[in-house]
DRENDO-1510 file (C-alpha; in Angstrom, 1 decimal, always signed):
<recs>
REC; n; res; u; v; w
REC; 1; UNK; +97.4; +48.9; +132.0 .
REC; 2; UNK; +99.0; +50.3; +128.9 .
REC; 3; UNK; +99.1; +48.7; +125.7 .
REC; 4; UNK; +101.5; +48.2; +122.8 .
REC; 5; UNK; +100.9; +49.5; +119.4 .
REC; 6; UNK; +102.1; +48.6; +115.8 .
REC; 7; UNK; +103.9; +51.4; +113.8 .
REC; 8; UNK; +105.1; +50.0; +110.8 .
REC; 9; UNK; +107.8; +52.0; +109.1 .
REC; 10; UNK; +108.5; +50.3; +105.6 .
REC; 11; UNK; +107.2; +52.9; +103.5 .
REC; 12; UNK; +109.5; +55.1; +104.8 .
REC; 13; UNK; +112.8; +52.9; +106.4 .
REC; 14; UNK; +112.6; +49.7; +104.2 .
REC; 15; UNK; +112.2; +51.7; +100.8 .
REC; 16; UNK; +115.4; +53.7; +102.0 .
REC; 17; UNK; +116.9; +50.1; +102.1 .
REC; 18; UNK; +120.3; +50.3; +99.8 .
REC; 19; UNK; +119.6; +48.5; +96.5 .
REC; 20; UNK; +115.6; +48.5; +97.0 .
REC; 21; UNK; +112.9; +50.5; +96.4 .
REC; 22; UNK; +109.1; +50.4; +95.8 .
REC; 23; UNK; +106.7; +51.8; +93.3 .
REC; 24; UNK; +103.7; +53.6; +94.4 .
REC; 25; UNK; +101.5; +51.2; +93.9 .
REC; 26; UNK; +103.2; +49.1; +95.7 .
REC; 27; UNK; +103.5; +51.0; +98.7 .
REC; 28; UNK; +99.7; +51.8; +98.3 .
REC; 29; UNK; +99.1; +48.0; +98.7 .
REC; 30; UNK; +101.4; +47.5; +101.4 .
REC; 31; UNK; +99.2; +50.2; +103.7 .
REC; 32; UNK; +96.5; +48.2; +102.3 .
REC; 33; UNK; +97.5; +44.7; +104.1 .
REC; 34; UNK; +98.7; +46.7; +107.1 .
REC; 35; UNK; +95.1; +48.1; +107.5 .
REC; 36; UNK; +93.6; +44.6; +107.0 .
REC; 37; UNK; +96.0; +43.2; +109.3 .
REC; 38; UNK; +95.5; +45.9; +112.4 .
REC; 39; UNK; +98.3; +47.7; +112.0 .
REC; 40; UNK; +98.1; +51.0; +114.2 .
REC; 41; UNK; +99.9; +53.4; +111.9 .
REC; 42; UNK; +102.0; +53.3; +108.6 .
REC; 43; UNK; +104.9; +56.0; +108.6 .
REC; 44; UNK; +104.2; +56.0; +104.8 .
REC; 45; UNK; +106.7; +58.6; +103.5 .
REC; 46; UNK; +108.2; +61.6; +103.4 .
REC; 47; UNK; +106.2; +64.6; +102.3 .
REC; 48; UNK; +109.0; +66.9; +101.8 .
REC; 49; UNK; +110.1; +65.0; +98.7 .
REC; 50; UNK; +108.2; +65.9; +95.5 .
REC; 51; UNK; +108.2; +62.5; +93.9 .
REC; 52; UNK; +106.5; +61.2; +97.1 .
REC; 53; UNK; +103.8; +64.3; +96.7 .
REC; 54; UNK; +101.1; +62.6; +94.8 .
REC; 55; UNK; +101.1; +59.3; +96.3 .
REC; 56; UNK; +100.9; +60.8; +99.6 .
REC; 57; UNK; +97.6; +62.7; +98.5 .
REC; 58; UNK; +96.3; +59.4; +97.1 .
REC; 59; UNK; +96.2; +57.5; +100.3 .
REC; 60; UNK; +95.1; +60.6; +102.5 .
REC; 61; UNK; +92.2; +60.5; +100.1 .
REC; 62; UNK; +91.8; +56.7; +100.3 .
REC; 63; UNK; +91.4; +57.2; +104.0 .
REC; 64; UNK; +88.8; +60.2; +103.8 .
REC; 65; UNK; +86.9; +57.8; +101.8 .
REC; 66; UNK; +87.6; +54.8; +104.6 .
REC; 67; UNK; +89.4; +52.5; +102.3 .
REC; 68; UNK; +92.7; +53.1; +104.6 .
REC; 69; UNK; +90.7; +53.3; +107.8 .
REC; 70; UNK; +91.6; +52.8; +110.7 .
REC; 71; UNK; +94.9; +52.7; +110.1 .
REC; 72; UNK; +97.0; +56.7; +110.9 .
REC; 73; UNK; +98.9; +57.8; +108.0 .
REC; 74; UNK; +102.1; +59.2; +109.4 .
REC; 75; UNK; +104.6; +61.2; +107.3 .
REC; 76; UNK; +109.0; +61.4; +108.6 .
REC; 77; UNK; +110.7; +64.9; +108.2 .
REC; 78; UNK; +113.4; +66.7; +110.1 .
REC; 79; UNK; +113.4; +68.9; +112.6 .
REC; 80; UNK; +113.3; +71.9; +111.1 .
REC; 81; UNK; +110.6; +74.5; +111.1 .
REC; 82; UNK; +111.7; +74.7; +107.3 .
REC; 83; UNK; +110.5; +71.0; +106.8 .
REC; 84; UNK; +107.3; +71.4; +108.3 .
REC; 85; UNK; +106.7; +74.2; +106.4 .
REC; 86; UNK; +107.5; +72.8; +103.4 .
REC; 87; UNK; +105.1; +69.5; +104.4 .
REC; 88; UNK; +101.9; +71.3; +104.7 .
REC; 89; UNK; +102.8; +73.5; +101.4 .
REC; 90; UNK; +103.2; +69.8; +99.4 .
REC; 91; UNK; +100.7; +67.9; +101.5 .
REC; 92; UNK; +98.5; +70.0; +103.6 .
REC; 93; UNK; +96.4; +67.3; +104.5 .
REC; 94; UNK; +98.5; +65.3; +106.2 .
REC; 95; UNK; +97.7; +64.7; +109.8 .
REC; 96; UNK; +100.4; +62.7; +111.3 .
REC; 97; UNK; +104.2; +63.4; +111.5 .
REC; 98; UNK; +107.0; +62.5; +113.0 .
REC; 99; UNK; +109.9; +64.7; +113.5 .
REC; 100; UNK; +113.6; +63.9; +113.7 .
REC; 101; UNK; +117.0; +65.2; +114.7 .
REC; 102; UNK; +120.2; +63.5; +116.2 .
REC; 103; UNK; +120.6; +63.7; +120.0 .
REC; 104; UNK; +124.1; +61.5; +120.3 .
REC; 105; UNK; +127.6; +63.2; +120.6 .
REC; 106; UNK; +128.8; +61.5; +117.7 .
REC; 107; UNK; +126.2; +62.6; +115.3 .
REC; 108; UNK; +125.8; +66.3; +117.1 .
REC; 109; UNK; +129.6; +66.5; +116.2 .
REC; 110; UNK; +130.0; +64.9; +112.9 .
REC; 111; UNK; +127.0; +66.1; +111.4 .
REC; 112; UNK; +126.8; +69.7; +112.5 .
REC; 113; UNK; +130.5; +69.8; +113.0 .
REC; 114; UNK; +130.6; +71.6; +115.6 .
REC; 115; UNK; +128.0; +74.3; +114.4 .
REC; 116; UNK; +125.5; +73.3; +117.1 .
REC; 117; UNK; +125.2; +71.8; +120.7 .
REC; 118; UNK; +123.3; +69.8; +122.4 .
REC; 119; UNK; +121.1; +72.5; +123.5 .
REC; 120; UNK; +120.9; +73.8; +119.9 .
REC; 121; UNK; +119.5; +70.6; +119.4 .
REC; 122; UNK; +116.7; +71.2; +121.8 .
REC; 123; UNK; +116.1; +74.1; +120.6 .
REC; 124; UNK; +115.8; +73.2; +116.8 .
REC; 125; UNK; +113.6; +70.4; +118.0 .
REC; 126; UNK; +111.2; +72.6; +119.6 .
REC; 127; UNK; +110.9; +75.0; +117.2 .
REC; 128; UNK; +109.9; +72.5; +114.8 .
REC; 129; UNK; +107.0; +71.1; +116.9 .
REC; 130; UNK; +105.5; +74.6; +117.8 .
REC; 131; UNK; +105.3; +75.0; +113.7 .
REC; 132; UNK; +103.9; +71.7; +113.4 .
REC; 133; UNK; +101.5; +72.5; +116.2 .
REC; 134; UNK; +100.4; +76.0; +114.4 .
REC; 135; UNK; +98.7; +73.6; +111.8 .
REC; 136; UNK; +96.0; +71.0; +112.3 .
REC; 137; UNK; +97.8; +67.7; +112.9 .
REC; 138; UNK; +96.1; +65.1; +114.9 .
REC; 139; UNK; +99.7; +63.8; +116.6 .
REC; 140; UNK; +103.3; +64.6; +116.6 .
REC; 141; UNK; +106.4; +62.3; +117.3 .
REC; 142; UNK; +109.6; +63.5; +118.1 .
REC; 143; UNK; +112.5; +61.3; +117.2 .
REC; 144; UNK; +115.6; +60.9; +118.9 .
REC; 145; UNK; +117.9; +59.8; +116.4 .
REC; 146; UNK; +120.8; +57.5; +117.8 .
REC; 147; UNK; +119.6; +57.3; +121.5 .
REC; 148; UNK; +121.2; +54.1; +122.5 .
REC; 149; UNK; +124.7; +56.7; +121.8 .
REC; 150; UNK; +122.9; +59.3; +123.8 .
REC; 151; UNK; +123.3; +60.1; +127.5 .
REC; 152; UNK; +120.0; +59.3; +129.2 .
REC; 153; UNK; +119.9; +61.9; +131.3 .
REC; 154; UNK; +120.3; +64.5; +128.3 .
REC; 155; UNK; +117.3; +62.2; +126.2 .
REC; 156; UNK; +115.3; +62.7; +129.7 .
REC; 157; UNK; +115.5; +66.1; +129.0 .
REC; 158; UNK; +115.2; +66.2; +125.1 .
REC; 159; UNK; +112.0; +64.3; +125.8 .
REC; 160; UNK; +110.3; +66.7; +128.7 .
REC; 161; UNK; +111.2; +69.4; +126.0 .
REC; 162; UNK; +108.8; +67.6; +123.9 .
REC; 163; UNK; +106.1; +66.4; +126.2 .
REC; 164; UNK; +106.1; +70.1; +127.5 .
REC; 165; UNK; +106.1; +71.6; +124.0 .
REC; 166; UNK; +103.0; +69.4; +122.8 .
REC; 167; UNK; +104.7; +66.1; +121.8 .
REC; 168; UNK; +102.1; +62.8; +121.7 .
REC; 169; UNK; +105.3; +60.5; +121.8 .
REC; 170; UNK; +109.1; +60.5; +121.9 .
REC; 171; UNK; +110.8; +57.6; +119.3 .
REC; 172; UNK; +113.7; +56.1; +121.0 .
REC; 173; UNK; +115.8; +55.4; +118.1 .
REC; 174; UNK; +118.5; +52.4; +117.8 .
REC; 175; UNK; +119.6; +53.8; +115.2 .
REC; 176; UNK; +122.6; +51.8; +114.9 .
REC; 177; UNK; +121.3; +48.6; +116.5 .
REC; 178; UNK; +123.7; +48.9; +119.0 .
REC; 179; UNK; +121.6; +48.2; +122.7 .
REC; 180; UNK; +121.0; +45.5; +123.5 .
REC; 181; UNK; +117.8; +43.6; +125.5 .
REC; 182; UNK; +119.0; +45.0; +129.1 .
REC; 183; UNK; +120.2; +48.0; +128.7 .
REC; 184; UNK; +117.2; +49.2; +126.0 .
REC; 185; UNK; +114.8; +48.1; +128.9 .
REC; 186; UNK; +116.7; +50.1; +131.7 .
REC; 187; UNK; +117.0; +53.5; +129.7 .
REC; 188; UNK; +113.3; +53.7; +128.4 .
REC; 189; UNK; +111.9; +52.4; +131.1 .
REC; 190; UNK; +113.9; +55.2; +132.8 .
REC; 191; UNK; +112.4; +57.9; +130.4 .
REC; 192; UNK; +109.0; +56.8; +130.9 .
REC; 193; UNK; +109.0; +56.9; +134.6 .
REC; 194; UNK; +110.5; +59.8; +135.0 .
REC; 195; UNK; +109.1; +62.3; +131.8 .
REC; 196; UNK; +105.4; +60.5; +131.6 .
REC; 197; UNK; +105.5; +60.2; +127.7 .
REC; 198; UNK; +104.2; +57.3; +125.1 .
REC; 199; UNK; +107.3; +55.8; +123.5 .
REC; 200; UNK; +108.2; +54.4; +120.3 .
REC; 201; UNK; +110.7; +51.9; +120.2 .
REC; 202; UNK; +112.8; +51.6; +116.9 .
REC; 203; UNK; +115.6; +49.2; +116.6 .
REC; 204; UNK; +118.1; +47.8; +113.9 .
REC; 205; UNK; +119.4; +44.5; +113.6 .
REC; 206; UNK; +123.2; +45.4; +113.0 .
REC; 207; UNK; +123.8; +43.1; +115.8 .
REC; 208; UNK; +120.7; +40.6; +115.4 .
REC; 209; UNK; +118.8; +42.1; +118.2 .
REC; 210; UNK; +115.8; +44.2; +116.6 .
REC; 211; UNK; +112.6; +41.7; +117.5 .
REC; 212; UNK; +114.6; +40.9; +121.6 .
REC; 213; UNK; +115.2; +44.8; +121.7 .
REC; 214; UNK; +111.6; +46.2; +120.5 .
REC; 215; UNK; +110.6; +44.1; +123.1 .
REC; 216; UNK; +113.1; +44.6; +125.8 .
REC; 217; UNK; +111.7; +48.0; +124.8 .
REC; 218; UNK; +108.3; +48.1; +125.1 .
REC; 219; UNK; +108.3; +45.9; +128.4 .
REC; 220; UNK; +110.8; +49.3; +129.6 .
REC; 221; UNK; +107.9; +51.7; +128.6 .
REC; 222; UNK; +104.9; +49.2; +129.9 .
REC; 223; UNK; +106.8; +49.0; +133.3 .
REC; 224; UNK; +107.2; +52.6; +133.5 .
REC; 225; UNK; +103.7; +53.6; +133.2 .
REC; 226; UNK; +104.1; +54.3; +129.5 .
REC; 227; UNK; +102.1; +52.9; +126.1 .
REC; 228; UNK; +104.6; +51.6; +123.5 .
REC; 229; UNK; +104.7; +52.1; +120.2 .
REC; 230; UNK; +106.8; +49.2; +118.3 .
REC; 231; UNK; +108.1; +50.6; +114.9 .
REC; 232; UNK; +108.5; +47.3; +112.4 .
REC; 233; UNK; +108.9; +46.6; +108.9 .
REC; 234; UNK; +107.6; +44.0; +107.0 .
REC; 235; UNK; +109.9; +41.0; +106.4 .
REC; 236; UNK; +112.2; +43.1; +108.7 .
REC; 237; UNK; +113.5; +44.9; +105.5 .
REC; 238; UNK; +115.4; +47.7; +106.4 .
REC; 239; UNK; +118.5; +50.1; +105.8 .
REC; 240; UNK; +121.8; +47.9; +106.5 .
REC; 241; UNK; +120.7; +44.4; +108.6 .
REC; 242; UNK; +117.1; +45.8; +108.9 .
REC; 243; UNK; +114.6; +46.2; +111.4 .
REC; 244; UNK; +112.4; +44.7; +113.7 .
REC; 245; UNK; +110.4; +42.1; +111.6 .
REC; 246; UNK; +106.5; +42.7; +111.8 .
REC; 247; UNK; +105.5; +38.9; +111.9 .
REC; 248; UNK; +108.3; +38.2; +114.8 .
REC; 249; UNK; +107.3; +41.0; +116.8 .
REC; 250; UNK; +103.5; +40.1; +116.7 .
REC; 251; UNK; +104.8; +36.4; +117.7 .
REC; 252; UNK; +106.9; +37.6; +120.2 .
REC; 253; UNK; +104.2; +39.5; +121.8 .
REC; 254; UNK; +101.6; +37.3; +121.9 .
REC; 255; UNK; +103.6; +33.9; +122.3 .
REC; 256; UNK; +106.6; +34.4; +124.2 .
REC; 257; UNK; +107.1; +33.5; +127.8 .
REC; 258; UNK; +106.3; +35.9; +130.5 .
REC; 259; UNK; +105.3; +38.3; +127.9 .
REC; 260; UNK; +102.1; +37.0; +126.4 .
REC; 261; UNK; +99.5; +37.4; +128.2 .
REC; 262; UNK; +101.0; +40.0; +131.2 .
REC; 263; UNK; +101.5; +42.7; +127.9 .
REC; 264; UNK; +99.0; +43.2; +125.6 .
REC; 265; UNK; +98.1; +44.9; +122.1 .
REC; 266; UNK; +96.2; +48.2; +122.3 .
REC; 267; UNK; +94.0; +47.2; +119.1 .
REC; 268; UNK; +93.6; +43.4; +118.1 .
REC; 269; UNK; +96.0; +42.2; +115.2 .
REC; 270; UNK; +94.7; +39.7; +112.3 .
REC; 271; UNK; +97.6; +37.1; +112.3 .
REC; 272; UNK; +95.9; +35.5; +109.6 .
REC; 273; UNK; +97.4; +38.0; +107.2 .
REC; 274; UNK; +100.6; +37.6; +107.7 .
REC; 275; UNK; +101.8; +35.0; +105.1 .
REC; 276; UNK; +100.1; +37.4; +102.7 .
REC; 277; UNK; +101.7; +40.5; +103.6 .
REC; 278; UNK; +105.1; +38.7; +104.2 .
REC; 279; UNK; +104.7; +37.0; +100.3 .
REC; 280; UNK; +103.7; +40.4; +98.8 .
REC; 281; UNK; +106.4; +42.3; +100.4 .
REC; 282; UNK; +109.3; +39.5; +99.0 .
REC; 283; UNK; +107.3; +39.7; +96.3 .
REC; 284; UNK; +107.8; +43.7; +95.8 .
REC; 285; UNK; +111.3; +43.8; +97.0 .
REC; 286; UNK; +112.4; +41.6; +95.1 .
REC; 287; UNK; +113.8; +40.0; +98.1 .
REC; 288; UNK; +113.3; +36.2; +99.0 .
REC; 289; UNK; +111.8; +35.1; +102.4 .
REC; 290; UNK; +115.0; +33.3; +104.2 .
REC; 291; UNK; +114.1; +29.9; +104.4 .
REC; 292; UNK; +114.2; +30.0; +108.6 .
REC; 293; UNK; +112.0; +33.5; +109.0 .
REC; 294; UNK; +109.7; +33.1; +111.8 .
REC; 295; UNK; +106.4; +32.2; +111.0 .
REC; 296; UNK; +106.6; +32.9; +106.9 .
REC; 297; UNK; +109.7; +31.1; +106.0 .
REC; 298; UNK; +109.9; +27.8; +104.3 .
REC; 299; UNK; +111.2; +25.9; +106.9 .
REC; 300; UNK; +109.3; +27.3; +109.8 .
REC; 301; UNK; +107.1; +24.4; +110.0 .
REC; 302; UNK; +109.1; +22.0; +108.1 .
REC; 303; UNK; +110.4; +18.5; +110.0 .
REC; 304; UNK; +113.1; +15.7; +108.5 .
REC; 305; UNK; +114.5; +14.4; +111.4 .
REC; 306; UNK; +113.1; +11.4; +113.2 .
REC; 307; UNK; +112.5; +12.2; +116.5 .
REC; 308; UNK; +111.1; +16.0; +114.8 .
REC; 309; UNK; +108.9; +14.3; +112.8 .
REC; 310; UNK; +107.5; +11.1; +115.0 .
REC; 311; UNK; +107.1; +14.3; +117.8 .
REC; 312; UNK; +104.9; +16.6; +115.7 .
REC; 313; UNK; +102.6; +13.6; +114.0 .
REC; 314; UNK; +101.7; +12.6; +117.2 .
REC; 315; UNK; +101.0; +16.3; +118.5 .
REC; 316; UNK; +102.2; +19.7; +116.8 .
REC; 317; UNK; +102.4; +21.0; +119.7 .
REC; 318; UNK; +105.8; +18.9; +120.6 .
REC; 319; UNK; +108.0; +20.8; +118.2 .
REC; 320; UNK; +105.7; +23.4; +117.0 .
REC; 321; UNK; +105.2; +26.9; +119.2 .
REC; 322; UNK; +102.2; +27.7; +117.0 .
REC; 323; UNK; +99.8; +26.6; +114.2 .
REC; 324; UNK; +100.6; +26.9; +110.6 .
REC; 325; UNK; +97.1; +28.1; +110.2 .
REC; 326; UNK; +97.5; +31.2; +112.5 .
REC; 327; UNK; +99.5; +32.7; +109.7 .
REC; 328; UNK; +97.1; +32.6; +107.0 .
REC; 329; UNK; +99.4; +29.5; +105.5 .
REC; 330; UNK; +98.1; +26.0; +104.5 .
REC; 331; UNK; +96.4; +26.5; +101.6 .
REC; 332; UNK; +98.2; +24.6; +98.6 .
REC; 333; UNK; +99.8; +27.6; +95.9 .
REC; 334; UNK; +99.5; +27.1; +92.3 .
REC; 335; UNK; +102.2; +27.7; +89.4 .
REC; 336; UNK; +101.0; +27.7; +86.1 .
REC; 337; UNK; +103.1; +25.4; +83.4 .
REC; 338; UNK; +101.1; +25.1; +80.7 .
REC; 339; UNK; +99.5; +28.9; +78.8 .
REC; 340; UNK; +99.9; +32.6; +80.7 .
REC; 341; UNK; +98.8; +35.6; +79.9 .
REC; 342; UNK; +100.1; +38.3; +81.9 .
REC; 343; UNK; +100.0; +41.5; +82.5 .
REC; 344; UNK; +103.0; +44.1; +81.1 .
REC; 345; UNK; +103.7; +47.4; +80.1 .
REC; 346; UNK; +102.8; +46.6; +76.0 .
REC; 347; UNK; +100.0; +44.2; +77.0 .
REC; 348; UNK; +97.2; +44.5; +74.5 .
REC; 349; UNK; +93.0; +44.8; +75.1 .
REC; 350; UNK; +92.3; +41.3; +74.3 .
REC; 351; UNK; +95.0; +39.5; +76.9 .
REC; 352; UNK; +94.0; +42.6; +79.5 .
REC; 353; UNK; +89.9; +41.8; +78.9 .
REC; 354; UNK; +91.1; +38.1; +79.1 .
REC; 355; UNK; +93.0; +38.3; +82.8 .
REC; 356; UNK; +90.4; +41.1; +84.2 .
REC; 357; UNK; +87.4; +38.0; +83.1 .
REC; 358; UNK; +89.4; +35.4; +85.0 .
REC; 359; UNK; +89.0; +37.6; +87.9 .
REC; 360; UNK; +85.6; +38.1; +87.7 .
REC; 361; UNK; +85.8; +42.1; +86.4 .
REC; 362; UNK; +83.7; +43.2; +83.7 .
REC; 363; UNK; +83.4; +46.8; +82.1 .
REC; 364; UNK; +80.7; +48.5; +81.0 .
REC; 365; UNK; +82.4; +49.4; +77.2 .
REC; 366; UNK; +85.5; +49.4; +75.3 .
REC; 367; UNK; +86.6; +52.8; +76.7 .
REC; 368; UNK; +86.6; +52.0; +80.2 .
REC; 369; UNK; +88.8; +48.6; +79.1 .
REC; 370; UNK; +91.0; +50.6; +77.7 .
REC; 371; UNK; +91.7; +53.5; +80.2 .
REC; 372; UNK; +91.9; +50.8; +82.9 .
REC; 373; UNK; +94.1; +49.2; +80.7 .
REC; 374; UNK; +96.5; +52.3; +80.1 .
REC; 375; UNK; +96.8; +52.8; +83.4 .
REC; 376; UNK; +98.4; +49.1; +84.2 .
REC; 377; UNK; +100.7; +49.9; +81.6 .
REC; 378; UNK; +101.9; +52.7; +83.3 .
REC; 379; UNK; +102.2; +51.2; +86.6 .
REC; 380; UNK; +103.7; +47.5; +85.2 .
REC; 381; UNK; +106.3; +50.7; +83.8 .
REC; 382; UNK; +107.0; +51.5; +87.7 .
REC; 383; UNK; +107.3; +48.1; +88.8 .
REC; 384; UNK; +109.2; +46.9; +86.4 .
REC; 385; UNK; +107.5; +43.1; +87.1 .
REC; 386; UNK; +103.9; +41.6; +86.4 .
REC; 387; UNK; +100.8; +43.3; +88.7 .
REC; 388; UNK; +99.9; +41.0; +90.9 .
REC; 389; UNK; +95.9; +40.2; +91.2 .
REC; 390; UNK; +95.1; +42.8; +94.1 .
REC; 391; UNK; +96.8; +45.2; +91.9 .
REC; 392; UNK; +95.1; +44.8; +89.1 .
REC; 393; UNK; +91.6; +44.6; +91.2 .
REC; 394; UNK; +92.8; +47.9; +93.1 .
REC; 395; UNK; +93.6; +49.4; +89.6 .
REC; 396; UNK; +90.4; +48.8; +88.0 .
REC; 397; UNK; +88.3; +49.9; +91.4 .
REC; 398; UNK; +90.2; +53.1; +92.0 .
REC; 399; UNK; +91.3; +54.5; +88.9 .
REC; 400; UNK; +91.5; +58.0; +89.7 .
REC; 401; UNK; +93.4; +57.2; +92.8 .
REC; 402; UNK; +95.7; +55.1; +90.6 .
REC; 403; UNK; +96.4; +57.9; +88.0 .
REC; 404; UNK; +97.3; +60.0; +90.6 .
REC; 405; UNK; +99.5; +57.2; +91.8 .
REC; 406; UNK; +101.1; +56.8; +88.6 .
REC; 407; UNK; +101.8; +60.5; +88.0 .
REC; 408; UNK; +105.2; +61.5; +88.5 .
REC; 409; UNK; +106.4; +65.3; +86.9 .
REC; 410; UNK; +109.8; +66.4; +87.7 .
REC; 411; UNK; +109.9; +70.1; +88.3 .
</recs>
């Protein structure tokens, strides 16, 4: 039976998100918690882009050393033989990528403006997967920017160009979040039965459908012989209304009706995480949780009216679909009022040795304070906010990886 598969894209959708952006660090952590929680593969940047050079060579090298492990590391360029070239000169480790290029009418017409055609775009496509082939990537997705615009029969044969050309999967993109549940399901399902190629399913929620449609989705591929691949982000944070929320998408495949239990996950998922991953996301965006967010909001196990809150003393299970406890939530969180030291870009030795002690890190001599200490100066510079306690942790355990996180050199 085939399975479905997480691909989380906020390192490289949500920090394209108008108005919002991560540091390094942060997105460091964030493929962190994805790795804890069983997330198959982060599509954690672009490696075309200088700035994104060094981080991307910092959690390549985290994974040779099985701190990102098992988690794939998956970089997003163009098309273009010209990007691939340009990935392996900037990050010639890299062994994941994911290629895209606009397949719809509308975009082959007002983006290329009348310069190429739809067989141009085939073309370009395959071009850029034989140079990507020429080097030693482990697996290639092609992307099919703005296929709910695109004539199925033409993304049938965009996709056997891939498949036939070495492609591991074709990315059905709703780029504009326009599908909807039905007729998502009927064109991949469509694609899979008749090309015989994994597909990833990447929606937007313009019209509020992302989770129903990466489902719709997947269900299309699974019934047509083909693995899915579920692209998310976490919080559903995401360019314009956002994408497919991680949290609802793991709830939706595991608890909802006539789907749980008939489809299934290709590598088990920690649920547990998710409260932590949701809270450190808000808490890096700069974004709240909305109070009604499946699973991580406030209110998503919160009762006030009487026949609610009579229902769910006498059995959760009444008014509640799951536990609490599933999502890593229940234990009490604690605000300090009274004296806080924190962390910050002018913080001193003393305050630093001071935090570092209440988490239980030592160092062996003043130098090694101090050089751990620079370096959270440098990235509370970045974030613009006070380093959280993993941060701080991953700071003082990794420091070379951090520097290199940190370093940023406009050419």
């Amino acid at each position: 039976m085939p399975k479905i598969y997480l691909l989380d894209v906020t390192n490289r959708d949500g920090v394209q998100t108008a108005q919002l952006g991560l540091s390094k660090l942060e997105k460091t952590m964030l493929n962190l918690y994805l790795n804890e929680m069983g997330v198959f593969q982060s599509e954690f940047g672009f490696p075309t882009t200088k700035h994104e050079s060094n981080y991307l060579q910092a959690n390549i090298r985290l994974a040779e050393m099985g701190v990102l492990k098992p988690i794939k590391l998956g970089g997003w360029i163009r098309a273009t033989a010209e990007d691939v070239e340009t990935t392996f000169k900037m990050v010639p480790d890299i062994r994941h990528l994911n290629l895209s290029i606009s397949t719809s009418d509308q975009m082959i017409n007002g983006k290329f403006l009348g310069k190429k055609n739809k067989k141009d775009i085939i073309n370009m496509m395959v071009e850029s997967l034989e140079a990507a082939k020429s080097y030693p990537v482990e697996s290639i997705g092609i992307n099919a920017e703005d296929a709910s615009r695109t004539d199925v029969e033409y993304l049938m044969k965009f996709a056997k160009a891939a498949k036939d050309h070495g492609a591991d999967r074709f990315r059905y993109c709703d780029t504009l979040g326009y599908d909807n549940p039905f007729t998502i399901y009927d064109a991949i399902k469509t694609i899979a039965e008749n090309v015989g190629i994994p597909i990833e399913i990447h929606c937007h929620g313009d019209l509020g459908m992302a989770v129903a449609n990466s489902l719709a989705g997947a269900k299309g591929a699974l019934d047509g012989g083909q693995d899915a691949y579920i692209n998310t982000t976490v919080n559903g944070i995401g360019e314009r209304a956002g994408n497919a929320d991680l949290v609802a998408v793991i709830l939706a495949i595991t608890k909802s009706k006539g789907f749980a239990g008939r489809y299934e996950l290709g590598k088990p998922v920690d649920l547990s995480k998710a409260w932590k991953i949701a809270k450190y996301a808000s808490y890096s965006f700069k974004v709240p949780i909305p109070i009604n967010q499946p699973g991580v909001g406030a209110n998503a196990f919160a009762h006030a009216s009487g026949i609610h809150a009579d229902g769910v003393l006498k059995d959760p299970e009444n008014y509640e679909l799951y536990e609490y406890s599933e999502l890593g939530r229940g234990e009490a969180e604690m605000v300090e009022t009274g004296r806080k030291i924190c962390s910050g870009e002018y913080s001193g030795i003393s305050g630093f040795r001071h935090i570092m002690g209440e988490m239980a890190v030592s160092f062996s001599n003043e130098e090694e304070a101090r050089q751990v200490l620079e370096l959270a100066r440098y990235a509370n510079v970045e974030c613009q906010k006070p380093l959280v306690e993993d941060e701080l942790l991953f700071i003082a355990k990794y420091p070379d990886i951090a520097r290199q996180l940190l370093t940023l050199v406009p050419s």
